[in-house]
C-alpha positions in Angstrom: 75.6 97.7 88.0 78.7 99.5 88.3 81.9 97.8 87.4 84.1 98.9 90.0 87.6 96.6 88.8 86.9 97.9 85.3 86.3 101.1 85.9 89.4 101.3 88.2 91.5 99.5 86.1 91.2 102.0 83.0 91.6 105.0 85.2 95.3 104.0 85.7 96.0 101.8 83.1 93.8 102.0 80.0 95.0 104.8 77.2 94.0 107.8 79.2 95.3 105.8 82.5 97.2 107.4 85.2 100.0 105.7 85.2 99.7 104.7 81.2 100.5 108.1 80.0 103.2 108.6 82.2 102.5 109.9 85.5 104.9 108.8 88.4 104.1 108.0 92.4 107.0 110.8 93.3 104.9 113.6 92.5 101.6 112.6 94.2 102.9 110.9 97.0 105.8 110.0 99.3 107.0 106.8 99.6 110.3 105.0 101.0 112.7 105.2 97.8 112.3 109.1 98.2 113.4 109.1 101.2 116.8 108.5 100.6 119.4 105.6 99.8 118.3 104.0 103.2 115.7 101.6 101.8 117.7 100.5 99.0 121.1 99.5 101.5 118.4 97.4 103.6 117.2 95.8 100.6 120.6 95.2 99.7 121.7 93.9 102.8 119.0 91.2 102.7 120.2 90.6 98.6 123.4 89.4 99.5 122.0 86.9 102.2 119.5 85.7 99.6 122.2 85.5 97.4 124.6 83.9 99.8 121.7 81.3 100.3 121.3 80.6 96.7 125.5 80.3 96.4 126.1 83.1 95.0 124.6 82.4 91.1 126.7 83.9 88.1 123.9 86.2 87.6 121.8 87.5 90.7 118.7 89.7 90.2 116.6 92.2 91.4 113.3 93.1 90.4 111.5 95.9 91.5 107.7 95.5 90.6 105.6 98.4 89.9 108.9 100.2 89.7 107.2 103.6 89.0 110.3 106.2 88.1 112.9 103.6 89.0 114.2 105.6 91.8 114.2 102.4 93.9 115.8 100.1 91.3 117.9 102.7 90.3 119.2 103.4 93.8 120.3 100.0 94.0 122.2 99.3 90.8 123.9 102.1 92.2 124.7 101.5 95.5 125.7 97.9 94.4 129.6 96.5 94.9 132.0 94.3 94.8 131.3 90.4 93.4 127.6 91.5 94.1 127.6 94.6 92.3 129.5 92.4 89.4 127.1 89.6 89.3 123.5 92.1 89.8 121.1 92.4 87.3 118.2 94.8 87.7 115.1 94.8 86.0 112.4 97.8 86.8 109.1 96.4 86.1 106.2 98.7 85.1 103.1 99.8 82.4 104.3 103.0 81.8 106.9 104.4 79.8 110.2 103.2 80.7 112.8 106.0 82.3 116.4 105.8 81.0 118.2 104.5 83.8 121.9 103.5 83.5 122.0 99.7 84.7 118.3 99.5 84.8 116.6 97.4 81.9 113.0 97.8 81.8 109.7 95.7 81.6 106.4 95.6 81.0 105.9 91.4 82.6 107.4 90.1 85.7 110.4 88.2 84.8 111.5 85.2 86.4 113.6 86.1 89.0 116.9 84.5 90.8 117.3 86.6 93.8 115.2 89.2 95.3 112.0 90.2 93.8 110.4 93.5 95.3 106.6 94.7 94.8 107.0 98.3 96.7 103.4 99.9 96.5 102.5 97.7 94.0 99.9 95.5 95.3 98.0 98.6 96.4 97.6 99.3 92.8 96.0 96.6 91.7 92.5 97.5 91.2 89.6 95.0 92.7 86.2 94.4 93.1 84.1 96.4 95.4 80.8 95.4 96.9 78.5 96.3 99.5 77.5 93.8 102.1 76.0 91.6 102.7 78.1 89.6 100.7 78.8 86.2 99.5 81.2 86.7 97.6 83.9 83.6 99.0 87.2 86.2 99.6 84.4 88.6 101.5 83.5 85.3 103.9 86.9 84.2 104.8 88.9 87.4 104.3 86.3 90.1 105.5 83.4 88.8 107.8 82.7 91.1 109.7 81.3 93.5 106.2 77.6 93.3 107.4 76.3 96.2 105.2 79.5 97.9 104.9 81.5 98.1 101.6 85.0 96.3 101.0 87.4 96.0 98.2 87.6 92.3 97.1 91.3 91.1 97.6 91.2 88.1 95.0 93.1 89.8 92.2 95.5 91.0 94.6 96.0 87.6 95.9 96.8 86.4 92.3 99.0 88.7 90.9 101.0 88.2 94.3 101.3 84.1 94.2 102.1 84.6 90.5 104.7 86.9 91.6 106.1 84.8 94.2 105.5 81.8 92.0 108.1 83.2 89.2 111.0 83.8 92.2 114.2 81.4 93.0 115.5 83.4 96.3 113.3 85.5 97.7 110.0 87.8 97.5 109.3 91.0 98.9 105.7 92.7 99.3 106.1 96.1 101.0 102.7 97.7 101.6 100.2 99.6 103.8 97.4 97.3 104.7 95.1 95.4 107.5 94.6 92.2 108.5 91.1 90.0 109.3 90.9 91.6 112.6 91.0 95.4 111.5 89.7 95.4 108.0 88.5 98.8 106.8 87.2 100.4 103.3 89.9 102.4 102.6 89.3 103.2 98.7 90.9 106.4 97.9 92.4 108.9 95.8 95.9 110.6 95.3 96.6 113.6 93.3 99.7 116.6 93.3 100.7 115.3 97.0 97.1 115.4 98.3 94.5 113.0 99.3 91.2 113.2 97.2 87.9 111.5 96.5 88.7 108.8 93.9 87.8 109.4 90.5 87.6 107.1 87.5 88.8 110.0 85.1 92.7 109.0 85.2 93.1 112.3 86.9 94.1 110.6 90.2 96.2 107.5 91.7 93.7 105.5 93.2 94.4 103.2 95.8 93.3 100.8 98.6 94.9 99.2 101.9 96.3 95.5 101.1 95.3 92.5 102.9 98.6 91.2 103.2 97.4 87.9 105.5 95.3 87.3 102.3 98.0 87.5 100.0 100.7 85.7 102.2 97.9 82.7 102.5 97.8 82.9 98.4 101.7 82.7 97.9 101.6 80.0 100.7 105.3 78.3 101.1 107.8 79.7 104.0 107.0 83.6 104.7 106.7 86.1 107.7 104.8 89.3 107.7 106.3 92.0 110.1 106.4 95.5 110.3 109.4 97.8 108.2 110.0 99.3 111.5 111.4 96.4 112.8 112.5 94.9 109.3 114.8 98.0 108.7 116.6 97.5 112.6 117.1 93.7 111.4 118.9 95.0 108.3 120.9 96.8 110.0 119.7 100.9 109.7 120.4 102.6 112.6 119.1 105.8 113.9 122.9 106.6 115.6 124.4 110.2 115.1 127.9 109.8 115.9 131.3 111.8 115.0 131.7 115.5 115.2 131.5 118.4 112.6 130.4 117.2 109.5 131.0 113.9 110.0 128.5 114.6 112.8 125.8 116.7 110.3 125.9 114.1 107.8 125.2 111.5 110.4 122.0 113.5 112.1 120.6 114.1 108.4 120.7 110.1 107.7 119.3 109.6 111.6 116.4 111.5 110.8 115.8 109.8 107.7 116.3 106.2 109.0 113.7 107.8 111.8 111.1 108.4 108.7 111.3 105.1 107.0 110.7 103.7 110.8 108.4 105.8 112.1 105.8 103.2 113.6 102.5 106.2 112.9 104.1 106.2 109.0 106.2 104.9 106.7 108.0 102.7 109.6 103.9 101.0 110.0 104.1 99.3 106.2 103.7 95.3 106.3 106.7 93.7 104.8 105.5 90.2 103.2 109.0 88.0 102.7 108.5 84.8 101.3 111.4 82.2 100.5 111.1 80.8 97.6 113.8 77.5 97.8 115.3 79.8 100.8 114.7 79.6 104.2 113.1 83.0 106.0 114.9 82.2 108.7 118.3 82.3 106.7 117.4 86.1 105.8 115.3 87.7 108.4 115.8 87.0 112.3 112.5 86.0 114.7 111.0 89.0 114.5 107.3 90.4 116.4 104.2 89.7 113.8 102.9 93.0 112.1 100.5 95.2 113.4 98.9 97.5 111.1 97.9 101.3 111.5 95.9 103.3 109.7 98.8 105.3 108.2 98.6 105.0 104.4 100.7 106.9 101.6 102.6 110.2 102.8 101.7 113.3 100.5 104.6 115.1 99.3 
């Protein structure tokens, strides 16, 4: 029988992997941090009230997870100020070789974290079982049962990696990721390579991927935690789509309009789930009421 987990696993992170020897999400795929500095002033923004709620620890820290080039973690050491900015330590996690990034220390674990931990597009990566129905496989009969003969990627090590995550965490953790819930769960197995989709294959040639169930992983974690939509994440945090002033006051504003317009776009980027769990820190003290998430279809953007 074909190990799917294994043979998934060593496409992207056994010596020959994907992301092993190197290979970085930017130039296969686009995703939020690419965008611009928008997603990394959000995530800020919601820092400083899980810092605020902690009481403002001598050291506060971020931890991006599955940091791929750093251009997230990076983005936000450098957009950090003032007692913040003073206190902030940021720590890129990822298998691959480290980038040198000023203010960015590097690892290959999850560290334990006081302040905001961040897994952007990394759940997605973590490789699963597959099976074909009927199944009973006991994450397949809670988590997926309406499979009948279908295939479905089994969500269990997903589910663990995240409660370990959110387990390590004083403040806050953040899942961002494409995904589906009970209700519209899908196969969605599939392959990224030079900013097009492809058929997967186990060769290390490709990014493979599959959509997260986030209500899985949120019912893993357990604790105090709401799943809602980026969209409507990113208005609570404050980015606005509002082009205002004139000249190039008024240029500049239009260019960051239309990219606060991409990271909430509800058919794309703007349609992620965003998983926030407090961890000693009330939700309510960091994100408003907010509608539950929806999922699309809409799953990485090619470059």
């Amino acid at each position: 029988m074909f190990d799917w987990e294994a043979a998934w696993h060593a496409a992207l992170y056994g010596p020959a992997g994907f992301f092993t020897r190197g290979e970085k999400p930017a130039a296969h795929f686009r995703t939020s941090p690419l965008v611009g500095p928008e997603l990394a002033e959000a995530l800020l923004t919601l820092l400083s009230r899980v810092d605020a709620a902690l009481g403002c620890p001598p050291v506060v820290d971020f931890v991006d997870v599955g940091a791929g080039g750093g251009e997230l973690a990076s983005a936000v050491r450098s957009l950090a100020s003032g007692s913040l900015g003073a206190r902030l330590r940021v720590t890129a996690v990822e298998l691959g070789p480290p980038v040198d990034l000023p203010g960015v220390r590097w690892s290959s674990t999850i560290p334990r974290c006081e302040g905001l931990l961040v897994g952007h597009e990394w759940l997605d990566a973590i490789p699963c079982p597959v099976v074909r129905g009927p199944s009973s496989d006991p994450w397949i009969t809670r988590w997926w049962p309406s499979l009948g003969d279908g295939w479905a990627e089994v969500g269990t090590p997903r589910d663990t990696a995240w409660a370990a995550a959110v387990g390590s965490v004083r403040g806050a953790a953040l899942a961002i990721d494409y995904g589906h819930l009970v209700s519209s769960r899908h196969f969605s197995l599939t392959g990224y390579r030079d900013g097009r989709q492809v058929e997967p294959v186990f060769d290390g040639s490709c990014d493979i991927t599959a959509h997260v169930a986030l209500d899985a992983c949120a019912d893993a974690a357990g604790g105090d935690f709401v799943l809602v939509s980026q969209r409507d994440a990113l208005a609570a945090l404050g980015l606005s789509s509002e082009v205002t002033g004139s000249g190039w006051e008024w240029l500049e504003s239009a260019a960051r309009a239309g990219r606060v317009a991409e990271l909430r776009d509800p058919l794309g980027l703007g349609g992620f789930g965003w998983l926030l769990h407090g961890c000693g820190v009330p939700v309510s003290a960091l994100l408003p009421s907010l509608p539950p998430w929806r999922p699309n279809p809409a799953s990485h953007s090619v470059v």
